[in-house]
C-alpha positions in Angstrom: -48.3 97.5 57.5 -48.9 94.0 57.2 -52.4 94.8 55.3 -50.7 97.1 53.3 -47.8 94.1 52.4 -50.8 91.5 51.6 -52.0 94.1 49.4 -48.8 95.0 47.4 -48.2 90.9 47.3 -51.6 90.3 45.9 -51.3 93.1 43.7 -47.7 91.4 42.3 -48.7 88.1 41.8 -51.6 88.8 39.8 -49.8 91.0 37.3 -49.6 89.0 34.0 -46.3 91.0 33.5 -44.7 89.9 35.7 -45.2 86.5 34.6 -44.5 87.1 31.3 -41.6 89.4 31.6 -40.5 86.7 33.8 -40.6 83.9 31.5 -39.1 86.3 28.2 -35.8 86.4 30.7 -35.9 82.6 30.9 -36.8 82.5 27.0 -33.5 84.6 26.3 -31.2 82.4 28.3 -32.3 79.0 27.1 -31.7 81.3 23.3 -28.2 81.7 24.7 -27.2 78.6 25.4 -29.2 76.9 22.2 -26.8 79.7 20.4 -23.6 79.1 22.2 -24.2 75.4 21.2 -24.9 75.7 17.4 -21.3 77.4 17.6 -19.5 75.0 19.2 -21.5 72.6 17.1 -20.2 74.6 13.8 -16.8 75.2 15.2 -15.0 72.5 12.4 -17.0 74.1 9.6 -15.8 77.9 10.0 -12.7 78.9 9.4 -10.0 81.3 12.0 -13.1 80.5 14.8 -12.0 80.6 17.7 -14.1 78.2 20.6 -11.6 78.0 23.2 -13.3 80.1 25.2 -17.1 78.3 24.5 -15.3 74.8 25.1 -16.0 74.7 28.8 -19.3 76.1 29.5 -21.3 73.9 32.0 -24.2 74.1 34.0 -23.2 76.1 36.8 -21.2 78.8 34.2 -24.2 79.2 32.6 -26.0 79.6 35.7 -23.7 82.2 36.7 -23.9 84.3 33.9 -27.6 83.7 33.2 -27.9 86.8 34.4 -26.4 89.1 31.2 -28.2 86.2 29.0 -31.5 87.0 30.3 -31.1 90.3 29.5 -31.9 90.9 33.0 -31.3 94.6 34.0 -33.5 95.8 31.1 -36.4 93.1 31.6 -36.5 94.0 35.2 -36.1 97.7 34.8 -39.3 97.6 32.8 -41.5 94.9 35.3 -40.7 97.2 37.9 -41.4 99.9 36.3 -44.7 98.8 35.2 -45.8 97.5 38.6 -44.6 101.3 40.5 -46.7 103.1 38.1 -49.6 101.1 37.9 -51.3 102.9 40.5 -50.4 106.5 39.6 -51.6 105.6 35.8 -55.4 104.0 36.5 -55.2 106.4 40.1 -55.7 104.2 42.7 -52.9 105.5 44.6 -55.4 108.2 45.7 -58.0 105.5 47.2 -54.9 104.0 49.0 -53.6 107.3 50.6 -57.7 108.4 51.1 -57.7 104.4 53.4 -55.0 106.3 55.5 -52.2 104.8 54.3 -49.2 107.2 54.3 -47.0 107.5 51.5 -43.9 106.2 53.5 -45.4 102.4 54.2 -46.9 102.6 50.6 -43.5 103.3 49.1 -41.8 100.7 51.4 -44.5 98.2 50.7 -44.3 98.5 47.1 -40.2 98.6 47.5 -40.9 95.2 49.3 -43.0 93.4 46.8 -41.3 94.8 43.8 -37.6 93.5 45.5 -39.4 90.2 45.7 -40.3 90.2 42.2 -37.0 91.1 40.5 -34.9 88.3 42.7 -37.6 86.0 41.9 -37.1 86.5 38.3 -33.4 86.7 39.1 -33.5 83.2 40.3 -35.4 82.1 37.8 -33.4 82.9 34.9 -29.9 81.2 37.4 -32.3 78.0 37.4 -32.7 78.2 33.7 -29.6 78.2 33.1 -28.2 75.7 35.2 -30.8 73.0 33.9 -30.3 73.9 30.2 -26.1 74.1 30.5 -26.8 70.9 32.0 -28.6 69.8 29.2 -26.3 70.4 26.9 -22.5 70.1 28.4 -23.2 68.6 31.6 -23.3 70.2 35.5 -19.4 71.1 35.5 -17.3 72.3 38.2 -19.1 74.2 40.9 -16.0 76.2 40.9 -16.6 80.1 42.4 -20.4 79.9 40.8 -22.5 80.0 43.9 -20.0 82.9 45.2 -20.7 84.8 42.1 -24.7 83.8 42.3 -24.7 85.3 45.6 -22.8 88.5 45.3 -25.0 89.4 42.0 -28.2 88.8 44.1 -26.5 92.1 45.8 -26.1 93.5 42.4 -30.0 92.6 42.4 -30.7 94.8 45.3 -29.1 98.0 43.7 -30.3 97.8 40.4 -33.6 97.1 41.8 -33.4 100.4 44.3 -32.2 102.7 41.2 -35.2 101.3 38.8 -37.6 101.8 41.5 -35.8 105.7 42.6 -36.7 106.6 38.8 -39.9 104.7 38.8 -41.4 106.0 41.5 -40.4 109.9 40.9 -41.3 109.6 37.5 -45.3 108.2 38.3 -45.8 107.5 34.5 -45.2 104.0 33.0 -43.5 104.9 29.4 -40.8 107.3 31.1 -40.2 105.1 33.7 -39.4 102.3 31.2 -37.2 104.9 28.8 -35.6 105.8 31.9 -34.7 102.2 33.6 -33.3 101.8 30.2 -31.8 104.8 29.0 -29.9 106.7 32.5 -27.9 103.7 33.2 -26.8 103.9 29.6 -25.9 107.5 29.8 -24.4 107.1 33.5 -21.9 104.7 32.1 -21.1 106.4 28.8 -20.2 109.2 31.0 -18.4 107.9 33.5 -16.1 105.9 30.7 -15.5 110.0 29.1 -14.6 111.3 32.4 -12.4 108.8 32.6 -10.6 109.2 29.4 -10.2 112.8 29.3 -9.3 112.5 33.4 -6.8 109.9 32.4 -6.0 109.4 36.1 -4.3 105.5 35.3 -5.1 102.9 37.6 -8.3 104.8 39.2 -10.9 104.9 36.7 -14.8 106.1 38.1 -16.5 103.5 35.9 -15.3 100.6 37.6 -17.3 101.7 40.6 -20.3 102.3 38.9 -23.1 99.7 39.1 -23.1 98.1 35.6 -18.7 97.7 36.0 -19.7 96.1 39.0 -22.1 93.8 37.7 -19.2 92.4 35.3 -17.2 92.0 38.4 -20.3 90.1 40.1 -20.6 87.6 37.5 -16.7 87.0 37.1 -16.4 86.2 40.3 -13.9 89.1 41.4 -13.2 91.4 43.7 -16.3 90.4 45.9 -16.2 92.6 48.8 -16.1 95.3 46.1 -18.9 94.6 44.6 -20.8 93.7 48.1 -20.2 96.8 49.6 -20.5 99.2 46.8 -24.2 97.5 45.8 -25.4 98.0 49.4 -24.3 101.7 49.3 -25.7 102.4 45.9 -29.4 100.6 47.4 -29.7 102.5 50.3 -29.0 105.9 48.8 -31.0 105.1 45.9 -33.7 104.0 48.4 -33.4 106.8 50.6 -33.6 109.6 47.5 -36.5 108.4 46.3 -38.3 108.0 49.5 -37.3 111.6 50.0 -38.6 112.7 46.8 -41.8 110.5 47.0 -42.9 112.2 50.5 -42.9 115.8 48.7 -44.4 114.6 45.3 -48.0 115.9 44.5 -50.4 113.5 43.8 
């Protein structure tokens, strides 16, 4: 296994994608907060404009919600979608399995590497955003930032397991990609219908869903919430597709 782990590692960290995918995350948040900036900049010269709500950005807000301004769910969607299919496009995953490897370290070794990869780019993008918040309006109030930080590193782990589920059963990098993007679309468009024909008042399904609970994360509310339901939502998403994976036909 540890072989196998070297192997995946290597294989990660000489993907230019990841790299680059990497650094167009970091690109979008320093976009932000250049953007939030012109706006507070311009807020004398437009009229009805309201910048209460811009006024007290800092460092570590920033930081905390670099993680929307990165765009990150979609950008990490597709690196982990490219790096899962990799081998089933150029077929190397049947020299692998010939080594006698079995598929379940393979998939866990991948799932390892590819976990690495999206909370390194994760971190990233927070680091981005705390230096150029800092930049421009100073570090600010710690306030509930690392809280929030940490429960969206959770967050992390289940959007990761449902990207690599869809990637993995799917074997071919342009569905994978539509899929990371488009299912967690359609999840959440669905669950907000149920919940207005179910109209069933203070219980609505969306707001256990994974992208209601990113907005939590990053708010800094209802914590335990969040923690719990992102481990539940990894380890069924990782157990499905290691199910599927073992019955798959290469």
């Amino acid at each position: 296994m540890s072989r196998l782990l070297r192997f995946e590692f290597d294989k990660l960290l000489r993907r230019k994608s990841f790299y680059i995918i990497t650094a167009i995350a970091a690109g979008f948040v320093v976009l932000g907060a250049v953007s939030v900036n012109l706006l507070i900049s311009m807020k004398d010269s437009i009229e009805n404009f309201d910048v209460s709500n811009l006024m007290n950005y800092s460092g570590w807000r920033f930081a905390s919600e670099a993680i929307s301004t990165s765009n990150f769910t979609i950008l990490s969607g597709i690196f982990i979608a490219l790096l899962v299919c990799s081998e089933n496009d150029d077929g190397t995953i049947k020299n692998i399995y010939a080594r006698g490897y079995g598929r379940t370290p393979v998939y866990i070794g991948t799932y390892i590497s590819s976990l690495c990869g999206a909370v390194i780019m994760y971190f990233v993008s927070v680091m981005a955003g705390f230096i150029i918040g800092t930049v421009f309006w100073g570090t600010g109030d710690i306030g509930n930032s690392l809280t929030s930080i940490a429960t969206q590193v959770v967050v992390v782990l289940a959007y990761h397991a449902l990207f690599f589920m869809l990637s993995a059963v799917i074997g071919r990098n342009g569905f994978a990609i539509a899929a990371t993007i488009v299912i967690p679309m359609v999840v959440s468009l669905l669950l907000s219908l149920i919940d207005n024909f179910a109209k069933a008042g203070s219980f609505n399904t969306f707001d256990y869903w994974i992208e209601s609970i990113l907005t939590k994360a990053i708010n800094g509310s209802d914590t335990a919430t969040c923690i719990v339901a992102s481990v539940i939502y990894a380890a069924v998403f990782f157990a499905v597709g290691l199910v599927i994976n073992r019955k798959k036909q290469v």
